[in-house]
N, C-alpha and C positions, 0 to 999 in steps of 0.2 A: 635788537631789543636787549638791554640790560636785564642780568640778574634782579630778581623785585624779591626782598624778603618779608617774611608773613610774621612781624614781632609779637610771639607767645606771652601772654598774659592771665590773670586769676578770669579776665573775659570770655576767654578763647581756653577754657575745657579742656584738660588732659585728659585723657582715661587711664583706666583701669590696665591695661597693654600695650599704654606709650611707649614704656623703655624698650618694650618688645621688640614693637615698631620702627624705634631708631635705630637699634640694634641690628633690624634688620635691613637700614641703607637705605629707607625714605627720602625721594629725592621731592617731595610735594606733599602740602596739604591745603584745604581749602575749611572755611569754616560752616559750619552745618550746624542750626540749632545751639549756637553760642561753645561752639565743642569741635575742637581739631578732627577731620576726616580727613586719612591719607588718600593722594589722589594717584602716584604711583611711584613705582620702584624702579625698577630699569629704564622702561620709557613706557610710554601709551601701547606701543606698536607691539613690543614685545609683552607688556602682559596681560594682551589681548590676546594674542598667540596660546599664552601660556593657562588663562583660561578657560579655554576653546578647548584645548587640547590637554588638558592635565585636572589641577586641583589646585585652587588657592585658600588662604584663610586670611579674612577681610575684618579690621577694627572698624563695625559700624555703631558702636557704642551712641553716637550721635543722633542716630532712631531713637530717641528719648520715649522713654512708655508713660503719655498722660493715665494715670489710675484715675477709674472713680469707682466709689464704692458708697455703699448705701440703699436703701428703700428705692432711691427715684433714679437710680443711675443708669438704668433703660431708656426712663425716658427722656433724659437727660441725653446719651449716645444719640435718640432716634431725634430730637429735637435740631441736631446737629446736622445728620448726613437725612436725603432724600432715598437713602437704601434701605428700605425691609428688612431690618435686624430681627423680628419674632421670633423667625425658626433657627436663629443659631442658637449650636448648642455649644457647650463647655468643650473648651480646648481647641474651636475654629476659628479662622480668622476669615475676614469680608475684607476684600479694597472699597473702599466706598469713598466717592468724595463729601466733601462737608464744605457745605454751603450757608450763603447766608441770606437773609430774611430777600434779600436783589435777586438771589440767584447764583451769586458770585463766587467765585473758590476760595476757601480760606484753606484746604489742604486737601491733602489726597492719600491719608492712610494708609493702615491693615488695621482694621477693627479689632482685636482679641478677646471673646468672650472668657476671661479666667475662671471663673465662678459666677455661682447665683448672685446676681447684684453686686458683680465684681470686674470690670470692666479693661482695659490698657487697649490706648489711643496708640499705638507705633506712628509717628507723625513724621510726616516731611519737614523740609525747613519753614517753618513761621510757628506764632507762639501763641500756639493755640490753647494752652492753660490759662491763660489769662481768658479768650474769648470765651473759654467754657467757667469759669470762675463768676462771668459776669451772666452768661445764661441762669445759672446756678442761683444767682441772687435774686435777679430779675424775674423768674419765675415759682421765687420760694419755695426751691428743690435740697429733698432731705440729703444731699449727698456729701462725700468728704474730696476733692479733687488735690492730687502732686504730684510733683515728679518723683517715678517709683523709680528708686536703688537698683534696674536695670541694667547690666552693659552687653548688648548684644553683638554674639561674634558670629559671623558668616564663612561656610564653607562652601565653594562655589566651584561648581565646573562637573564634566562627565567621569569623574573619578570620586564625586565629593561623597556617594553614598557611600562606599570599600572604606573612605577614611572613616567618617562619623561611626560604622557599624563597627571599627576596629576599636573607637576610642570608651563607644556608650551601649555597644552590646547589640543584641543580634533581634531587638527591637526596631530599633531605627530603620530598617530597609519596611516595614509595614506601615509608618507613618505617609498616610496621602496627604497632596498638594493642598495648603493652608488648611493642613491639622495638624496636631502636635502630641507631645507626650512628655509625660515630666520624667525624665530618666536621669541616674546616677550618675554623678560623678566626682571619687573622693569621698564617696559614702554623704552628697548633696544631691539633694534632685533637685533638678530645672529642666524648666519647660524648652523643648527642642520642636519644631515646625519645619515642616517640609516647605521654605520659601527663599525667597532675594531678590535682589535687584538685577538679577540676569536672565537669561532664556537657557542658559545652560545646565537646569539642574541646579540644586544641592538645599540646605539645611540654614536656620537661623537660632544659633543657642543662646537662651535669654539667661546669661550669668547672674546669679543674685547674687553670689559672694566675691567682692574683688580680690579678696585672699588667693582665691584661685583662677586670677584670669592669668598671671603669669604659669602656673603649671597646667594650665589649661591649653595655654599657646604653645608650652613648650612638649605636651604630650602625642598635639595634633602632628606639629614638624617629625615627631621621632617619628610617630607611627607611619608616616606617609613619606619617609626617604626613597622609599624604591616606588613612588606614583609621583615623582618627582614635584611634591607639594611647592608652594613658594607665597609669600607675601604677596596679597593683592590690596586694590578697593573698587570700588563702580569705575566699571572701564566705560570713557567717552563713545569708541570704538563701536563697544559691544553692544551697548545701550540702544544706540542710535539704527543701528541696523536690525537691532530688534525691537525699534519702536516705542521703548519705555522710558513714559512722558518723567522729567523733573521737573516737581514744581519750585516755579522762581524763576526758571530758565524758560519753559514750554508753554505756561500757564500760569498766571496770579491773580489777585484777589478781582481782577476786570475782566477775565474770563469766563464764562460758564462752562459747562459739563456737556453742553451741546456742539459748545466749540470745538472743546477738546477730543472729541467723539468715546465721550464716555457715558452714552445712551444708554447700555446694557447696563449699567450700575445705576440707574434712577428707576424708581417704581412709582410713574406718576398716578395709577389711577389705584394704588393701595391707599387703603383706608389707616394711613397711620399720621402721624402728629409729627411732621417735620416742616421747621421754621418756612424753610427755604422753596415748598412745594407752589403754592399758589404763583409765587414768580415763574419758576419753572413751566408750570401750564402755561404759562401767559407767553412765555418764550419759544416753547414747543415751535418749530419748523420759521423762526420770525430774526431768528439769531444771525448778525452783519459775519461774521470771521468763520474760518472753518478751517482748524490744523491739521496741513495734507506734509505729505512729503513732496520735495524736490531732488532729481537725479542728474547728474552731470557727467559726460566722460572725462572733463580732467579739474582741477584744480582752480576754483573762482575764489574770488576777491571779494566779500563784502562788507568792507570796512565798517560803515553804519547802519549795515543790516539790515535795512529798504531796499524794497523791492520795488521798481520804477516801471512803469508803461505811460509815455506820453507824458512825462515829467507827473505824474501822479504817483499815490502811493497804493500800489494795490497789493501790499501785504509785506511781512519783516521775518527776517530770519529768526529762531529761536535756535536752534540750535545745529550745528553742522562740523565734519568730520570728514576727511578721505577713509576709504574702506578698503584698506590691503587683499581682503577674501576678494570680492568685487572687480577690482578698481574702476572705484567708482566713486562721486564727490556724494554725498549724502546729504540735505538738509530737511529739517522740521520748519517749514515755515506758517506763520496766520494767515492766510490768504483772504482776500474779502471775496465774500460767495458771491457780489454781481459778474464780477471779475473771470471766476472759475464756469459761469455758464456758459462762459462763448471766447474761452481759453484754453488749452491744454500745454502749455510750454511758457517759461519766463526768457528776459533775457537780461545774466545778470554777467558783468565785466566784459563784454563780448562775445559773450557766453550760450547758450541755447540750454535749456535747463528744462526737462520734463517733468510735469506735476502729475504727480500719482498718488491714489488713495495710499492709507496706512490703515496697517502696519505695510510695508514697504514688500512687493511679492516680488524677491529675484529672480523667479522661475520668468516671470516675465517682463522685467529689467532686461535681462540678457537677451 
């Protein structure tokens, strides 16, 4: 395969710790939400290693924060996802997905209560400001919806608390998982959140000043020389062996939440006001696909990402990866649920390939 280069344009979003970023040997980006996210530095292999085992700081500035704010911007959030938002409070965040009037996924957040009637959508990739723009009309909701002046940096790995408590104070190690705190820095406070896109621990600082996203990146490197910090972003690697779904790859707008097994994030028999509920009931236990994992001892081929039995299709890959920890070939695939009751194994490139619930138990892989 040839070199493919990604031609950067006013389209494709620089952030706030681009130069940072380049500076620091960016050998990849991919685009996310109309906005450059690096994909990685050295190689995949290595800093996976490197966040497993150390500390990195990640430009996810691409988590774009839908704000809404206003009188109805409750019910506006609750109108959107089938999760019971009532009892959050200020400063937590809910994953919830958001769905629509079918059922369907249109994303798969971090909800952020900021304040009373003051809301940020953390969204994955799709543009979801628009769909809530048109909610917003359509139900003649007092609220104000944009993209909020955001740029969120991540500090990732089992070293990531020693850095953040080094950088923001001796606050940060009390922040629990999707809560947050608005803490100093440069005499600025911003809201800081124990979360990310990995299973390893660490922190998501919501920068509001891009004045200081360059001294902000460059305070994190000093401080963590000797925890041998280094440049990351969402490693394929790590993701996948820990089972956390990206939408666009895993899941899109022809998916539900049933599929995806994201059961425990739906509150179908609350009494609340979300678009997408009555489909959902109707779908309850009746849903064709069902995203399991696939296990391989070595290395398959699935060029078109079908999965074949008897020249049929009985399910596609979404996503897959060799797992160095492991060794082990890993995929995410849809499987269709007739398929999976009187199957336990595919067979893909010549391949013999175990179907196993997820999130993926290696205790009992091996």
């Amino acid at each position: 395969m040839t070199d493919k280069i990604l031609s950067i344009s006013r389209r494709t979003r620089a952030t706030p710790f681009t130069r940072r970023v380049e500076a620091a040997g960016v050998k990849g980006y991919t685009v996310y939400n109309h906005m450059l996210l690096p994909t990685f530095f050295e190689s995949n292999e290595a800093d996976y290693w490197s966040l497993c085992r150390d500390v990195q700081v990640w430009d996810v500035s691409c988590e774009r924060q839908i704000e809404v704010t206003g009188p109805d911007s409750e019910r506006l959030i609750q109108l959107m996802t089938p999760r019971d938002i009532s009892k959050a409070v200020v400063g937590q965040g809910l994953y919830a997905p958001l769905c629509d009037e079918t059922g369907g996924m249109i994303n798969d957040p971090v909800l952020i209560k900021f304040a009373a009637n003051h809301w940020w959508v953390s969204i994955a990739d799709s543009d979801v400001r628009l769909w809530a723009r048109g909610l917003a009309l359509g139900f003649k909701l007092d609220v104000a919806i944009r993209e909020a002046p955001i740029w969120p940096l991540a500090v990732q790995g089992p070293k990531a608390e020693i850095l953040v408590t080094r950088v923001f104070g001796d606050e940060a190690p009390g922040i629990r998982f999707f809560r947050s705190k608005m803490l100093e820095f440069h005499g600025r406070a911003m809201m800081v959140m124990r979360s990310g896109y990995s299973k390893q621990g660490g922190f998501e600082i919501y920068l509001n000043d891009p004045e200081l996203a360059e001294p902000l990146w460059d305070e994190l490197f000093a401080q963590g020389k000797d925890l041998q910090v280094r440049p990351g972003g969402p490693n394929l690697i790590e993701r996948i062996e820990s089972s956390l779904l990206s939408y666009g790859n895993d899941m899109n707008y022809n998916n539900n939440p049933f599929e995806c097994g994201l059961d425990a994030f739906i509150d179908l028999d609350a009494g609340i006001e979300a678009m997408s509920l009555p489909a959902l009931r109707a779908l309850k236990g009746k849903h064709v696909h069902q995203l399991m994992g696939l296990v391989f001892d070595q290395v398959v081929a699935i060029p078109d990402c079908a999965i074949l039995d008897s020249g049929q299709v009985v399910g596609d890959v979404r996503s897959q990866v060799w797992s160095p920890r492991y060794g082990k070939y890993l995929a995410l695939a849809m499987m269709r649920r007739d398929y999976l009751e009187h199957n336990q194994s595919v067979t893909v490139d010549g391949k013999i390939g175990t179907i196993v619930d997820l999130p993926f138990d290696f205790d009992a892989i091996r």
